[in-house]
KOLLUMMAR-727219 format. One record per residue: x, y, z of N, C-alpha, C in turn; residue in one letter. Coordinates in pm, whole numbers, padded with zeros to 5 digits, always signed. Layout:
<rs>
XYZXYZXYZa;...
</rs>
This chain:
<rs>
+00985+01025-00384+00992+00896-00319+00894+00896-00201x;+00828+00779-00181+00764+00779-00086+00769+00693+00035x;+00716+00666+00146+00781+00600+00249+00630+00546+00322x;+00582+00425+00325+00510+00350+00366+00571+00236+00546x;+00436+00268+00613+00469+00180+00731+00309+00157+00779x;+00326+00032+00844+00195-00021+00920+00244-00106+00987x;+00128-00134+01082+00151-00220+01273+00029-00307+01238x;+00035-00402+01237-00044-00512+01275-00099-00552+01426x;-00142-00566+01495-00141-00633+01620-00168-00536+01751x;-00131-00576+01872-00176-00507+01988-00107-00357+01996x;-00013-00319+01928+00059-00224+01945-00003-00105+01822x;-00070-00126+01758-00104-00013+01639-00149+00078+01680x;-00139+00199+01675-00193+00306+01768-00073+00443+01615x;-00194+00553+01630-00132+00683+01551+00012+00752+01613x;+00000+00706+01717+00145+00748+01787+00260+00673+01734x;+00254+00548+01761+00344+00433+01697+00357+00451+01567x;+00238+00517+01462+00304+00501+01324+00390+00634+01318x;+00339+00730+01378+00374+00865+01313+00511+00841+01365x;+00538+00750+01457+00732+00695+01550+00745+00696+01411x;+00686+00564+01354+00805+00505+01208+00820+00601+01103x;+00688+00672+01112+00729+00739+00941+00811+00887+00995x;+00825+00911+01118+00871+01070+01101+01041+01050+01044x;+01149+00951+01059+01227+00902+01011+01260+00972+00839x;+01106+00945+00786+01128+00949+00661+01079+01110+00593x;+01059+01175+00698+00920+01314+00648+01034+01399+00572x;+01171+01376+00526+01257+01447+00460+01278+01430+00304x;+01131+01331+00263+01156+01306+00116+01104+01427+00000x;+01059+01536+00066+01059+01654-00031+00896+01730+00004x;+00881+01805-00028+00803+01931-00027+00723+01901-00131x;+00738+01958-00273+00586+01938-00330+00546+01816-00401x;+00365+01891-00362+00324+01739-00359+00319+01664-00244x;+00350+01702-00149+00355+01599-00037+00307+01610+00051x;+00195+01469+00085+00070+01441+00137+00121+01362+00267x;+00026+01358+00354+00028+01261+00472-00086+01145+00458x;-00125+01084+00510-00241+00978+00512-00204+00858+00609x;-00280+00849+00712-00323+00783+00781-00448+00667+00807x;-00455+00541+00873-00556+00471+00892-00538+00385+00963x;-00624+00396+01069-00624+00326+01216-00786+00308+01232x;-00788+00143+01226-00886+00073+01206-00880-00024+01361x;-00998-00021+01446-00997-00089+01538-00882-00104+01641x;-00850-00069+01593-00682-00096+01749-00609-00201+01758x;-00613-00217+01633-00527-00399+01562-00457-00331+01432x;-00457-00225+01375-00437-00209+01232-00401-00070+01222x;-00292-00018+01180-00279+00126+01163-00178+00148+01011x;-00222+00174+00912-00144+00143+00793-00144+00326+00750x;+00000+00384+00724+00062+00518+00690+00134+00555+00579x;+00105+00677+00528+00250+00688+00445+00277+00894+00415x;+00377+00817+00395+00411+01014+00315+00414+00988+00194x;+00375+01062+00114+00388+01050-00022+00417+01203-00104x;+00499+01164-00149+00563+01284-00239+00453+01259-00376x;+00370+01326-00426+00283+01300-00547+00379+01419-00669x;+00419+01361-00737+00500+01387-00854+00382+01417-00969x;+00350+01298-01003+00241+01280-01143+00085+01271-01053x;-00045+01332-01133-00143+01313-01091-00159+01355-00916x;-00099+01449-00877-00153+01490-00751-00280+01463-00708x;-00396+01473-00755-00537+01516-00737-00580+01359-00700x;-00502+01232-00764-00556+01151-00677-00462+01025-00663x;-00459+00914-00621-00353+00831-00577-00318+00863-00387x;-00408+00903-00337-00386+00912-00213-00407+00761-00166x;-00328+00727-00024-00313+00626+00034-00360+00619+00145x;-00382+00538+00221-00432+00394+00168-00549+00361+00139x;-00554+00245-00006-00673+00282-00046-00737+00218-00001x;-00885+00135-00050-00976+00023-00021-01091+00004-00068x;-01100-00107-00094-01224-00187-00158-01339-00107-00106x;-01483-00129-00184-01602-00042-00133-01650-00056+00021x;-01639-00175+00012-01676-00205+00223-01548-00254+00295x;-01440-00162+00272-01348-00105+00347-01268-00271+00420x;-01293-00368+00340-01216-00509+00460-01086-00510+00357x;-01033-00484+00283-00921-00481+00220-00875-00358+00164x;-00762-00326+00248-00671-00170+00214-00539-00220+00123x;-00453-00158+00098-00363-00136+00000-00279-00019+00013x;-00111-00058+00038-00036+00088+00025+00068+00023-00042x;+00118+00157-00125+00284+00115-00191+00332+00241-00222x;+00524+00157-00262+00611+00258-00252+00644+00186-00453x;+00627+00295-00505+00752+00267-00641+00653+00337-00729x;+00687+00269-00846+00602+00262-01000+00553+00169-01028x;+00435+00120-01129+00417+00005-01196+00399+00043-01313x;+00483+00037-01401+00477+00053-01533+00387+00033-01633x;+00281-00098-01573+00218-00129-01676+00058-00160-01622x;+00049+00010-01556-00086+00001-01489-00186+00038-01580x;-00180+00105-01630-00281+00092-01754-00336+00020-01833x;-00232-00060-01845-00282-00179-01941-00320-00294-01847x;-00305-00262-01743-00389-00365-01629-00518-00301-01601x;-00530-00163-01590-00637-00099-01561-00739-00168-01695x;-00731-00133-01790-00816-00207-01929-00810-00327-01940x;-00742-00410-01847-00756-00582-01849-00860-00597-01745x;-00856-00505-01668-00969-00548-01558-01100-00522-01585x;-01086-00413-01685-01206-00371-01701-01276-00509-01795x;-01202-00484-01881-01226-00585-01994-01295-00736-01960x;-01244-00742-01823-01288-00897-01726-01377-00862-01635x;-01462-00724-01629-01598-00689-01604-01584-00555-01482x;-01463-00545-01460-01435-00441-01327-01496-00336-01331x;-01592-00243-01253-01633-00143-01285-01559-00032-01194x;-01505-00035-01091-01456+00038-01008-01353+00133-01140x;-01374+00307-01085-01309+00326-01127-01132+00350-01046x;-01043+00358-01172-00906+00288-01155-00799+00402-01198x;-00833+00540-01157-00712+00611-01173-00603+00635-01114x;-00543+00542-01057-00440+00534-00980-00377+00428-00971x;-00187+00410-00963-00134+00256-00937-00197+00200-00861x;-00240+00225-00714-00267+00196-00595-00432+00180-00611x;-00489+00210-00677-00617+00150-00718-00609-00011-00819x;-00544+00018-00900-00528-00096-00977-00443-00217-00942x;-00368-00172-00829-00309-00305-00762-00383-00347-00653x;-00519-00268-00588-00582-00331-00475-00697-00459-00562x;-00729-00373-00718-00819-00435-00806-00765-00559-00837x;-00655-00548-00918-00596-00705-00940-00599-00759-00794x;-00514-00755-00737-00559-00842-00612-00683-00909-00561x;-00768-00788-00588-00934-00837-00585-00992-00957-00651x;-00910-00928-00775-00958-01011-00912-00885-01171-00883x;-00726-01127-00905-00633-01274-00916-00564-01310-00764x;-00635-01216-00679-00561-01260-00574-00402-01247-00571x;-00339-01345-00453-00152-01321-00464-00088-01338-00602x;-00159-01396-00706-00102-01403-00822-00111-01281-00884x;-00161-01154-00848-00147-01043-00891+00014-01021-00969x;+00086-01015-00811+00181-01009-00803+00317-01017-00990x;+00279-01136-01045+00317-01157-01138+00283-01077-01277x;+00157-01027-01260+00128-00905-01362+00186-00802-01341x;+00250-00744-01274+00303-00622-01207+00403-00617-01254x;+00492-00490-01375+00584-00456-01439+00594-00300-01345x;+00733-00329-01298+00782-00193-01244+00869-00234-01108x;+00891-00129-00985+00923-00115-00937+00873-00081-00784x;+00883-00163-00710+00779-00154-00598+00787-00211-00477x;+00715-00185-00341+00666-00248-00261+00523-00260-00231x;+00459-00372-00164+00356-00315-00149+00245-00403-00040x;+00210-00317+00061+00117-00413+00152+00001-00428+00131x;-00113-00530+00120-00223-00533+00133-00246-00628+00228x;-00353-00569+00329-00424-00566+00442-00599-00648+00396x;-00594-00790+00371-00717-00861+00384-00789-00886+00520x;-00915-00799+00557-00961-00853+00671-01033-00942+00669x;-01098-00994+00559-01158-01093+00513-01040-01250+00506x;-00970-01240+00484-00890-01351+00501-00802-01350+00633x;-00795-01213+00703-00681-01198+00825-00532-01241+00768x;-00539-01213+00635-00387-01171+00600-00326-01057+00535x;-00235-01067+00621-00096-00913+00553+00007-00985+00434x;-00008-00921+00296+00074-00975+00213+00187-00837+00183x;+00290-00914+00203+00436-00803+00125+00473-00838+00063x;+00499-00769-00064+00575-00775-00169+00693-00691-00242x;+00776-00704-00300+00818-00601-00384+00871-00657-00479x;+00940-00572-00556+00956-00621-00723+01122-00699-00711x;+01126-00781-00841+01189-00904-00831+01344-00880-00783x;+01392-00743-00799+01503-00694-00816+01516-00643-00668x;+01430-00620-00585+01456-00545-00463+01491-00429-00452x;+01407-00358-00550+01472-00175-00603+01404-00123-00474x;+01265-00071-00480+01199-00062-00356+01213-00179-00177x;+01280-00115-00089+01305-00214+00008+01184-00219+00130x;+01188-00370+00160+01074-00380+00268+01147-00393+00386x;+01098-00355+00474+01167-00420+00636+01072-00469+00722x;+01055-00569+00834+00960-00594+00870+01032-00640+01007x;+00956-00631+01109+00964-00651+01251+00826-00733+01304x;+00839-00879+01366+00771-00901+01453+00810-00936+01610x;+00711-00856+01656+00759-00865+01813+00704-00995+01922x;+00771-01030+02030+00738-01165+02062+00583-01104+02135x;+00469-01011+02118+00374-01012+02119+00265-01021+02013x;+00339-01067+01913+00259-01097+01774+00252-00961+01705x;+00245-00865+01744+00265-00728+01710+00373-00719+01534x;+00300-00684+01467+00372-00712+01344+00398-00557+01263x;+00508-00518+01248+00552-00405+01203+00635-00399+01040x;+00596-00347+00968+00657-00344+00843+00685-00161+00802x;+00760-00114+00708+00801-00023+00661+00880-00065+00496x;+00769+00004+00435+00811+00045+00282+00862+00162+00218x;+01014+00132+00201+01081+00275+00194+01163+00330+00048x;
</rs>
């Protein structure tokens, strides 16, 4: 299991994330990665990740080639593969070995309607700096849970657990 958090706003700083995620650093031993990203001093997006399947890659958080749109999540998507070969198929060249690659791609592609291609189990933030929006999601059932905090300094805090 893995445990996702990011700060939006005046408060993002590596201190503040490593606050939210140390909470969670008890989700297991192997396989298990840290990853960090603190972008400008507005943006700090984290996670622990327990890597089960495919260790070698699926590290977080990911991002588009010129870095204005990141991507983190917590779950499965069942039916990333066959999204991975739909994208391609609709001209994508990036390669796509990972959930977390193929859900920053659809997004790329269909935008928030991604969302609806997505079979599985999940949360998941993506970080547009190009649009200056934070989208959360998770799957229809609420298996994977989001929590989110905004503070009356606009300061915007979420955790995917």
């Amino acid at each position: 299991m893995c445990g996702v958090a990011g700060i939006i706003g005046s408060s993002a700083s590596v201190e503040h994330l490593k606050i939210m995620l140390n909470p969670i650093t008890h989700r297991g031993e192997l396989g298990y990665h840290d990853s960090i990203v603190v972008l400008d001093q507005k943006l700090a997006l984290g996670m622990h990740r327990l890597a089960i399947v495919k260790e070698d890659v699926g590290q977080q958080p990911v991002s588009n080639c010129d870095q204005t749109v990141y991507c983190v999540f917590n779950g499965e998507i069942y039916n990333y593969q066959e999204l991975s070969e739909q994208l391609k198929l609709l001209g994508n060249k990036s390669p796509m070995l990972s959930e977390s690659q193929v859900i920053l791609e659809a997004y790329l592609y269909w935008g928030v309607e991604f969302v609806k291609k997505l079979d599985g189990k999940f949360a998941i933030a993506i970080v547009d700096l190009n649009t200056k929006n934070t989208i959360l999601v998770r799957d229809y059932m609420g298996v994977k849970p989001l929590y989110y905090l905004q503070k009356q300094d606009k300061t915007f805090f979420f955790l995917l657990n």
